[in-house]
C-alpha positions as CSV (number, residue, x, y, z in Angstrom):
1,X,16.0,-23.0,25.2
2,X,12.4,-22.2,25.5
3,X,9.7,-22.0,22.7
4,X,9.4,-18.9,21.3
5,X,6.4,-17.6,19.1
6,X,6.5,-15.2,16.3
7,X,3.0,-13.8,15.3
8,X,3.5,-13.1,11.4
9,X,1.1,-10.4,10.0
10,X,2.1,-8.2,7.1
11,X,5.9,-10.0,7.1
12,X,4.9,-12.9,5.3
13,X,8.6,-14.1,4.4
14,X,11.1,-16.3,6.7
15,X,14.1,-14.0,4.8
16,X,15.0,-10.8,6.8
17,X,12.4,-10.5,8.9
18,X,13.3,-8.7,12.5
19,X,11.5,-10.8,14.6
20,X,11.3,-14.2,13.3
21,X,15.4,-14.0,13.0
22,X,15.0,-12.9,16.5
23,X,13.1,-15.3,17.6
24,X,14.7,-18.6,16.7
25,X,18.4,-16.7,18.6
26,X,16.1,-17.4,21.8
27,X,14.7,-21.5,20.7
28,X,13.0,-23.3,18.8
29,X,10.4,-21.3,16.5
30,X,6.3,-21.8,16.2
31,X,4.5,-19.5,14.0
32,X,1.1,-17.7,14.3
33,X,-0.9,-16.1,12.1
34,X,-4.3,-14.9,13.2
35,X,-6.9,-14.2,10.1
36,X,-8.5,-11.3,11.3
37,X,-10.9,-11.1,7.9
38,X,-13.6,-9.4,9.6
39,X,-11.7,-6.7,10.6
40,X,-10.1,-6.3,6.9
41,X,-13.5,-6.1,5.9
42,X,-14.5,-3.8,8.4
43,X,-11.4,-1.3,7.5
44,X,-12.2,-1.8,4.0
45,X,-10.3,-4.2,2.3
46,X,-11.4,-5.8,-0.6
47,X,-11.4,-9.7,-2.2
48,X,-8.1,-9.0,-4.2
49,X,-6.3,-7.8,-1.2
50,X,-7.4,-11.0,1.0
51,X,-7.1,-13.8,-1.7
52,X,-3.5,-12.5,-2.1
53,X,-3.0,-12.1,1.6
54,X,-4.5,-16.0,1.5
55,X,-2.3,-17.6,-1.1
56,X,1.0,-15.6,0.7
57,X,0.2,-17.0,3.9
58,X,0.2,-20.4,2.1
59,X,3.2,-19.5,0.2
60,X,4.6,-18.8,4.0
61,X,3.5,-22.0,5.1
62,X,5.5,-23.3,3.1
63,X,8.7,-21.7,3.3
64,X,8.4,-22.1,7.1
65,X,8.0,-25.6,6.3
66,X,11.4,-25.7,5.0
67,X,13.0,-24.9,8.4
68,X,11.1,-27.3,10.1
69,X,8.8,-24.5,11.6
70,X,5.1,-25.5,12.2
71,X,2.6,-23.0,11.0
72,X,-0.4,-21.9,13.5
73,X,-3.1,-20.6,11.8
74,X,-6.3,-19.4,13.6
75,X,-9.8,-17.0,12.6
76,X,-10.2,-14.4,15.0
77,X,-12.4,-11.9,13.6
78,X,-11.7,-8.8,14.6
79,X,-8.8,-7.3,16.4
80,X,-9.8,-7.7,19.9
81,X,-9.7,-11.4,20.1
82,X,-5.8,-11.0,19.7
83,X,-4.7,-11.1,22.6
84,X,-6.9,-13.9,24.4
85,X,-6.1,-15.8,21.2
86,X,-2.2,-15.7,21.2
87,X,-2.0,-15.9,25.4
88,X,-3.8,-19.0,25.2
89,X,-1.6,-20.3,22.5
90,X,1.4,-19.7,24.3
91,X,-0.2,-21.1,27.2
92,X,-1.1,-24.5,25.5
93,X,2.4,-24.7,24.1
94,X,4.8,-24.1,26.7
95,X,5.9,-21.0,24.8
96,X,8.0,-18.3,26.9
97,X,8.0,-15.2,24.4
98,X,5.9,-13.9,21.5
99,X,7.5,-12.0,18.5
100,X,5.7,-9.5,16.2
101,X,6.9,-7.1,13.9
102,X,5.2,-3.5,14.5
103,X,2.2,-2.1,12.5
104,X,1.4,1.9,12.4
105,X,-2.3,2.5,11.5
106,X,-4.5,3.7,14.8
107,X,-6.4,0.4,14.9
108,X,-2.9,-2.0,14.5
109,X,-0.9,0.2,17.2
110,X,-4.1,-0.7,19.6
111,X,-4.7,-4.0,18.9
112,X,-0.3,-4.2,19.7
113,X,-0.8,-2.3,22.9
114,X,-3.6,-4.9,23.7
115,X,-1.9,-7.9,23.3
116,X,1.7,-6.6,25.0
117,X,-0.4,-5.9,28.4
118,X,-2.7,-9.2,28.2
119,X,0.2,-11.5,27.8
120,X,2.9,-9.8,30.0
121,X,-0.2,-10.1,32.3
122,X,-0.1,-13.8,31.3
123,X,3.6,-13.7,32.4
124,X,4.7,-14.4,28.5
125,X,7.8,-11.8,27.2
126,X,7.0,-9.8,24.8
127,X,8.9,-8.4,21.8
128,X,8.2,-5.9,19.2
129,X,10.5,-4.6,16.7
130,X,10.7,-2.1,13.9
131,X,10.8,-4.2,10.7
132,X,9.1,-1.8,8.3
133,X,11.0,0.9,8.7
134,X,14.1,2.3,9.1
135,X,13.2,5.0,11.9
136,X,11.4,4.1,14.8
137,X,8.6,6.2,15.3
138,X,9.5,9.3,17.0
139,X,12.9,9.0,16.6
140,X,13.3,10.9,13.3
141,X,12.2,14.4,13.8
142,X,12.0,18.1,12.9
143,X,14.6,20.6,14.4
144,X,11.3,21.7,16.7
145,X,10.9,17.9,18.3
146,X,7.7,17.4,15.7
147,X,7.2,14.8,13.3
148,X,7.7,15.5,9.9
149,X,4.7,16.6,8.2
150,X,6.8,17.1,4.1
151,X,8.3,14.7,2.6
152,X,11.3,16.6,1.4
153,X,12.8,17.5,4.6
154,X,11.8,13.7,6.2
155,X,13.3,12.1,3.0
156,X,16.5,14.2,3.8
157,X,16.7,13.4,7.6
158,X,16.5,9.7,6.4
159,X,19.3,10.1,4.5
160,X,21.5,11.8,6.6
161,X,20.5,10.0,9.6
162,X,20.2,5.8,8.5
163,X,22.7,3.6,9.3
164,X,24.1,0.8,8.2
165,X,23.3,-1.6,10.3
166,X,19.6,-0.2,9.6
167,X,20.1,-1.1,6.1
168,X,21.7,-5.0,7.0
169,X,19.7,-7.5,6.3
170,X,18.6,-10.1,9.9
171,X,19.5,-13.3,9.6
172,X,17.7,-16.5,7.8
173,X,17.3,-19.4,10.4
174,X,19.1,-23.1,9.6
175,X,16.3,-25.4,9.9
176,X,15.4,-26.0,13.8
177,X,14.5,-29.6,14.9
178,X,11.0,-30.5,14.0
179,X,8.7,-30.3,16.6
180,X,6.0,-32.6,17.2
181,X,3.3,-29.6,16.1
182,X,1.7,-29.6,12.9
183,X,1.1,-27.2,10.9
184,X,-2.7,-26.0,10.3
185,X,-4.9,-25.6,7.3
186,X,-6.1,-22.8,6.6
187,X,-9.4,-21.9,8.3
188,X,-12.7,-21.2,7.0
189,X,-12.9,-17.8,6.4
190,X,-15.9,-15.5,5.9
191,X,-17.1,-15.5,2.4
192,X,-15.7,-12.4,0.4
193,X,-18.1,-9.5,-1.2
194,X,-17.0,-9.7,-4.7
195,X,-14.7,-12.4,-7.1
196,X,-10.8,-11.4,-6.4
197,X,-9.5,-11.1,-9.8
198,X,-6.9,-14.0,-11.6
199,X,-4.6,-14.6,-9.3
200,X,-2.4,-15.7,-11.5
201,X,-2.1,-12.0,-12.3
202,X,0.1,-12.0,-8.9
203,X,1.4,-15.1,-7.7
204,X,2.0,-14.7,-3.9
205,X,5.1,-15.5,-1.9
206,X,9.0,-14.4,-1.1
207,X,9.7,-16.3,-4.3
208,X,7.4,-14.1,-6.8
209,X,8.8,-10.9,-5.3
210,X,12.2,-11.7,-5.8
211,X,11.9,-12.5,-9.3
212,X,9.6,-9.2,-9.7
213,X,12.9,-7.0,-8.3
214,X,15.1,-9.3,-10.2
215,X,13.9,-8.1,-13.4
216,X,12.8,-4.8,-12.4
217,X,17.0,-3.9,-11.2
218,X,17.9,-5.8,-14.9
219,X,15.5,-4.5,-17.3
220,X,13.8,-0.7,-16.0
221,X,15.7,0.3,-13.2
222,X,17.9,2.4,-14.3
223,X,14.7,4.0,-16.3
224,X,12.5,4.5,-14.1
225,X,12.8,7.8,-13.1
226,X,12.0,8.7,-17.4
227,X,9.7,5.9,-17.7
228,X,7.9,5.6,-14.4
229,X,4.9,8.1,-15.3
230,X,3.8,6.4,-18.7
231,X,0.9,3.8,-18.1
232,X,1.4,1.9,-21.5
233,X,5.5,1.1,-20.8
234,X,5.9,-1.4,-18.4
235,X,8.4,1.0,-16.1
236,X,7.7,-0.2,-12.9
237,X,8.6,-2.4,-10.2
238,X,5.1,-3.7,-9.8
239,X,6.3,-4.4,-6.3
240,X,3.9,-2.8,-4.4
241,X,1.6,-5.3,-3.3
242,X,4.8,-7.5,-1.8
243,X,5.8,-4.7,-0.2
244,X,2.5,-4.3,1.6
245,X,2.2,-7.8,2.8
246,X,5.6,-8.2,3.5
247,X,6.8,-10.8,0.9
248,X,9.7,-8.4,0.5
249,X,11.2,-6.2,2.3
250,X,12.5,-2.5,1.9
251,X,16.0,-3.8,3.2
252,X,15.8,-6.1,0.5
253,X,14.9,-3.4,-2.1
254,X,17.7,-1.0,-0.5
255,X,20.6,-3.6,-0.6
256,X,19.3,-4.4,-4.2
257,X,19.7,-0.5,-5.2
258,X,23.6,-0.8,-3.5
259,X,24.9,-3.9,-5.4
260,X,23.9,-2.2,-8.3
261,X,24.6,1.5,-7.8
262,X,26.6,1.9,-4.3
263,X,24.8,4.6,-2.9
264,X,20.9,5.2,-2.3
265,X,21.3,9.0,-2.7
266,X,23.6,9.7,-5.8
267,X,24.7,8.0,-9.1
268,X,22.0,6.4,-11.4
269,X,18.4,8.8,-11.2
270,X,16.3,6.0,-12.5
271,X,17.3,4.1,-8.8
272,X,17.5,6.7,-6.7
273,X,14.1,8.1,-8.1
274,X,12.5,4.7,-7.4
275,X,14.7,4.9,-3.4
276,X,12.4,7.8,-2.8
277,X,9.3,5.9,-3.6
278,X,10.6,3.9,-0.9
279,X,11.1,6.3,1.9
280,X,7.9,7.9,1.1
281,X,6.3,4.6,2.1
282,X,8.1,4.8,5.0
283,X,7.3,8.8,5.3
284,X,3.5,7.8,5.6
285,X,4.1,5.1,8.6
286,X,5.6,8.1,10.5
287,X,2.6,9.7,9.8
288,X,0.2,7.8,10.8
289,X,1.9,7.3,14.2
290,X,2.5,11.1,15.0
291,X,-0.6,12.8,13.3
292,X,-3.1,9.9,13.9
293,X,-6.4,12.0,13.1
294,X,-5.1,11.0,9.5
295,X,-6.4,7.5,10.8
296,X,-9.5,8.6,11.5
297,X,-11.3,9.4,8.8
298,X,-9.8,13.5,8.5
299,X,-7.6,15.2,7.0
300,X,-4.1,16.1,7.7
301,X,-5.2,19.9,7.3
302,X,-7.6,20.3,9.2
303,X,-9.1,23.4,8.1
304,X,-10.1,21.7,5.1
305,X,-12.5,19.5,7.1
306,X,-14.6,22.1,6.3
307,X,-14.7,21.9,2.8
308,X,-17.8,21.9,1.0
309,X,-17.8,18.5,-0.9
310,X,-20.6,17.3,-3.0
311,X,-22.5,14.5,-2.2
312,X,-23.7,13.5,-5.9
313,X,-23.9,9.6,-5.9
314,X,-24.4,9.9,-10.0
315,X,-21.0,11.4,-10.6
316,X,-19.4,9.5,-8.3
317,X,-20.9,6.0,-9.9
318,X,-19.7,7.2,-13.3
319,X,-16.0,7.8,-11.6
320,X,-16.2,4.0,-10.3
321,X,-17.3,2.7,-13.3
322,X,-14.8,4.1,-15.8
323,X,-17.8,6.6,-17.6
324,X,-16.8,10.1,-17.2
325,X,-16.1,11.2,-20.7
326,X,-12.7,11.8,-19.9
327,X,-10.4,9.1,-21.2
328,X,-7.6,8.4,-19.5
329,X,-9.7,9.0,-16.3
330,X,-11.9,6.1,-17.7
331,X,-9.3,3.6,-19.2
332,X,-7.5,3.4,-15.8
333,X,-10.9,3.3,-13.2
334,X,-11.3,-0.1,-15.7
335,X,-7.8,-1.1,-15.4
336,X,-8.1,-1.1,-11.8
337,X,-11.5,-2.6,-11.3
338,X,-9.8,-5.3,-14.1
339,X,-6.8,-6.3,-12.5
340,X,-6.7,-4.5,-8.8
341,X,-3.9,-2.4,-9.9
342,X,-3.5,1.0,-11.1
343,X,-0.8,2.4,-12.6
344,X,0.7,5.6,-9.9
345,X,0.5,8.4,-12.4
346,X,-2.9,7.2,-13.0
347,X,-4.1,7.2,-9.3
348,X,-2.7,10.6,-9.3
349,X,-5.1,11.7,-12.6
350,X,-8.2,10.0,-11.3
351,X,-7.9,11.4,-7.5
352,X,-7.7,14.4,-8.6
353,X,-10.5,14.3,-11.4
354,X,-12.8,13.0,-8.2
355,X,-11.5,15.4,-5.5
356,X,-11.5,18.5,-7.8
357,X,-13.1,18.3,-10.5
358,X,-16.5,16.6,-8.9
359,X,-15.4,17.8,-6.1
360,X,-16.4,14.7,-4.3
361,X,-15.3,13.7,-0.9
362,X,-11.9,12.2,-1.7
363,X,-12.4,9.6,1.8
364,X,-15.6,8.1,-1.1
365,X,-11.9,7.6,-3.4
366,X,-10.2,6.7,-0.6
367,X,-12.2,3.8,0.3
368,X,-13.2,3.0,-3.8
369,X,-9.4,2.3,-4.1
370,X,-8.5,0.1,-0.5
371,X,-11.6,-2.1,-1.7
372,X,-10.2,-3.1,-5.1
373,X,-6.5,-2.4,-4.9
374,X,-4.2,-5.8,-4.4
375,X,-2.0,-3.2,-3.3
376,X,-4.6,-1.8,-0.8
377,X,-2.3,-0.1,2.2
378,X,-3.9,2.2,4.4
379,X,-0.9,4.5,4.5
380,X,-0.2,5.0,1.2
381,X,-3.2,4.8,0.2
382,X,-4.5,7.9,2.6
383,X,-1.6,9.4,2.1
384,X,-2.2,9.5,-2.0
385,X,-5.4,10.6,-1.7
386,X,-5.2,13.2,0.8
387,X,-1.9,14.5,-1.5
388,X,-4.4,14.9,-4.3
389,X,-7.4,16.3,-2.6
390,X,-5.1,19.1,-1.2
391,X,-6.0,17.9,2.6
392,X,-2.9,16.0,3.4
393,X,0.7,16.2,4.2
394,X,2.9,18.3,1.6
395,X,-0.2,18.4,0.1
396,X,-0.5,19.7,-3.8
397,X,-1.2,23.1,-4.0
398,X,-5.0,23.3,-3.8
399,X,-5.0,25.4,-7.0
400,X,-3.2,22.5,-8.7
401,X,-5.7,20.6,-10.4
402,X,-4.7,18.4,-13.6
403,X,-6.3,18.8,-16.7
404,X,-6.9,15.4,-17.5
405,X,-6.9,15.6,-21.4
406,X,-3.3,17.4,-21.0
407,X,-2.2,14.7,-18.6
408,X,-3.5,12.0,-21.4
409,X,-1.8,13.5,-24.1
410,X,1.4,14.0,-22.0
411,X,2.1,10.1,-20.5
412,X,-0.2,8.2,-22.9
413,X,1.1,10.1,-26.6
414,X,-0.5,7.5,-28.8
415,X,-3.4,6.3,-26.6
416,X,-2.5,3.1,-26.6
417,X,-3.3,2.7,-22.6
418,X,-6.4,4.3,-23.9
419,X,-7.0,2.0,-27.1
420,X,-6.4,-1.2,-24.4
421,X,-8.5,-0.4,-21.5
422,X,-11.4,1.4,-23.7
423,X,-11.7,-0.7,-27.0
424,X,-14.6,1.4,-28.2
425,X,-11.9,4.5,-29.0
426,X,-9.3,2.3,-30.5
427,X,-10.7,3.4,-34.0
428,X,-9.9,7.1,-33.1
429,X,-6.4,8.4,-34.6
430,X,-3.6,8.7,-31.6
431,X,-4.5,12.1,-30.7
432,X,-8.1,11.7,-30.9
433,X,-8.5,9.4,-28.4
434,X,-7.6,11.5,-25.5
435,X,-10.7,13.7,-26.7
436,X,-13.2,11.7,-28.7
437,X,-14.7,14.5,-31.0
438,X,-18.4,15.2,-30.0
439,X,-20.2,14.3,-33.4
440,X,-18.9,10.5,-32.6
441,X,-19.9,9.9,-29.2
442,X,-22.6,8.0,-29.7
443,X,-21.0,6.2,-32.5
444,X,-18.6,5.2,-30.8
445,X,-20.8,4.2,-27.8
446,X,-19.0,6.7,-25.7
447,X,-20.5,9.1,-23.0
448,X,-20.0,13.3,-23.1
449,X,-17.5,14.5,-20.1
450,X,-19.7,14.8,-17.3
451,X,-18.3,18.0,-16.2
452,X,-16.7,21.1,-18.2
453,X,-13.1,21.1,-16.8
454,X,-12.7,24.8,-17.2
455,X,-16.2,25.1,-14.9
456,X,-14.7,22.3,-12.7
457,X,-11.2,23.8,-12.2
458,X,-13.3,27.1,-10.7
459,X,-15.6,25.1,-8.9
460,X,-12.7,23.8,-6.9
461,X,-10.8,27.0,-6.9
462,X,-13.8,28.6,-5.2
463,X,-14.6,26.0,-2.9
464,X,-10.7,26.2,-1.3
465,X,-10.7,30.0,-1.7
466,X,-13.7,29.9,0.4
467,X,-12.3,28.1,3.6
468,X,-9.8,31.0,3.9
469,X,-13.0,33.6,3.8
């Protein structure tokens, strides 16, 4: 049986992963991970993202370890050194075939497309599989032949349509012979912009993500659907940044949600609510693959590309840093600049607050978030933001625009998400907090609103109105 290599990229786990349980069917098993950290840079990623994509390639290492499989670890730089990089691999190991699990953004399909001709060219065999998501792209579709461009009809379709053996987890691999290859260290990798955050905040690997859905099935579950949109109660999974790097799967989540409820479509609300989080992560892959202007830096709309944003660097500054006036706009941008994580009702609140009521580009959001969010996935993250700034797909209504106080004194009652993230209002009685009473601001040390929301909410109203004129 010939060598087979599996190039491991945002599938950083040796359970249920499509290629890697593919790969050792054919022989014995190198793996190869390429550290591409210019290129993050370049698309925007952020220190948090990479030191937890750093210490869950080591966590990898050493899982891989355990089944005798030698890890491969090598700094390319950008994208386009892929393919000369893994040929001559192959080359100098004897290999026969190469294993990858399939990425959607513009850039990733590309950089795919690259390597399949240069090492089929190379006269290695090449294998790509749809780890994910359920769906191939292109294979779930409208009645018209389209891709799906609303969530409620795609999320549907996916239910009608998935299988099981979509849903069956691939095998583990028994630990091969060891090979005479050792595993590398990592590399010396460019120096990061900023400090990540504590890592010990999120401990990387297959291990930590298990536990994370362990507790989250056991404890909030079956209350997420009530408890999901309150920053201050600890309601969900928290699983999103192993989701993004592939320390867990969505099988994994799915088969989780069956032994405890036996369907992914009826019985408990709190898990199927928190099953449709997961196909809208899926939802977004599709769309990056069939609408790929998304990936481009426009919108999914795109007769709101000619939208009249501001450019006013002051406002923006004062979004980034958490001083608006407003709160709960201002207790989560710390939270998230803090700990590289913001809470999703939050991320709803504060895109909105920048895409509406400063009316500021929401791609300025859009790239605030990816560089500080451990969590920092182009899909979702696009997706999000382009659902907010009324640009995307199944976009909100571009005369919804949240009032933030309302929004504060609906999912934080007591201001205690507030009180933690803005200590200088933790004086202020519960219902004071969401608006700090005028004669106190400076006090308290606490700046004015920045913008009038009834003026804002008009401003924005106007400014969509207008690309209909």
């Amino acid at each position: 049986m010939a060598l087979q290599l599996v190039w491991f990229r945002t599938d950083l786990r040796i359970h249920d992963n499509s290629a890697l349980a593919a790969a050792a069917e054919k022989g014995p098993v190198v793996a190869v991970f390429l550290h591409s950290t210019e290129q993050w840079q370049a698309h925007g990623h952020g220190a948090n993202k990479l030191d937890f994509l750093a210490r869950g390639v080591d966590a990898l290492k050493d899982a891989l370890a355990g089944l005798n499989i030698p890890l491969l670890q090598r700094e390319t730089g950008t994208f386009e050194q892929a393919p000369r990089q893994l040929a001559e691999i192959a080359h100098q190991l004897g290999a026969e075939g190469l294993h990858f699990n399939h990425e959607y953004p513009l850039n990733e399909q590309r950089r795919d497309q690259a390597v399949i001709e240069h090492c089929q060219s190379a006269r290695l065999s090449v294998h790509g599989y749809h780890d994910a998501i359920a769906f191939a792209p292109g294979t779930l579709l409208t009645g018209k032949g389209d891709y799906y461009g609303v969530f409620t009809p795609f999320s549907k379709a996916w239910h009608k349509n998935v299988q099981p053996e979509q849903l069956a987890l691939r095998n583990t691999p028994e630990p091969q012979a060891p090979l005479d290859i050792p595993s590398d260290t990592m590399p010396d990798l460019p120096a990061m912009d900023t400090q990540a955050v504590d890592g010990r905040q999120w401990p990387a690997g297959e291990q930590a993500a298990a536990d994370k859905l362990e507790r989250f099935l056991r404890f909030r579950g079956r209350y997420y659907q009530s408890k999901r949109d309150f920053p201050d109660v600890h309601g969900t999974s928290e699983l999103s940044a192993y989701l993004a790097l592939g320390m867990i799967s969505w099988r994994q989540c799915m088969q989780a949600v069956l032994s405890e409820n036996g369907s992914l479509a009826d019985g408990d609300a709190g898990l199927v609510a928190w099953v449709s989080e997961l196909i809208w992560r899926e939802f977004y892959q599709h769309v990056a693959v069939g609408f790929p202007q998304v990936c481009q830096h426009q919108p999914f709309q795109a007769h709101t590309r000619h939208l009249a944003w501001r450019d006013d660097d002051d406002a923006f500054a004062a979004w980034c840093e958490g001083r608006t006036g407003y709160p709960i706009v201002d207790a989560a941008m710390r939270q998230l600049v803090a700990t590289g994580w913001m809470h999703n009702r939050l991320r709803m609140i504060t895109a909105m607050f920048l895409s509406k009521h400063l009316l500021i580009d929401w791609r300025r959001g859009e790239a605030f978030f990816l560089q500080h969010l451990v969590d920092g996935e182009f899909c979702a993250n696009n997706g999000g933001w382009q659902w907010a700034a009324s640009t995307g797909t199944d976009a909100a209504p571009y005369f919804r625009i949240f009032n933030p106080t309302t929004q504060s004194s609906r999912f934080d009652p007591e201001g205690n998400f507030i009180a933690r993230w803005l200590p200088e209002l933790e004086q202020l009685p519960a219902k004071a907090r969401h608006s700090p009473p005028r004669d106190l601001l400076t006090q308290l040390d606490y700046p004015a609103p920045i913008v009038d929301h009834k003026m804002a909410r008009q401003r924005a109203l106007d400014a969509f109105k207008a690309l209909k004129d």
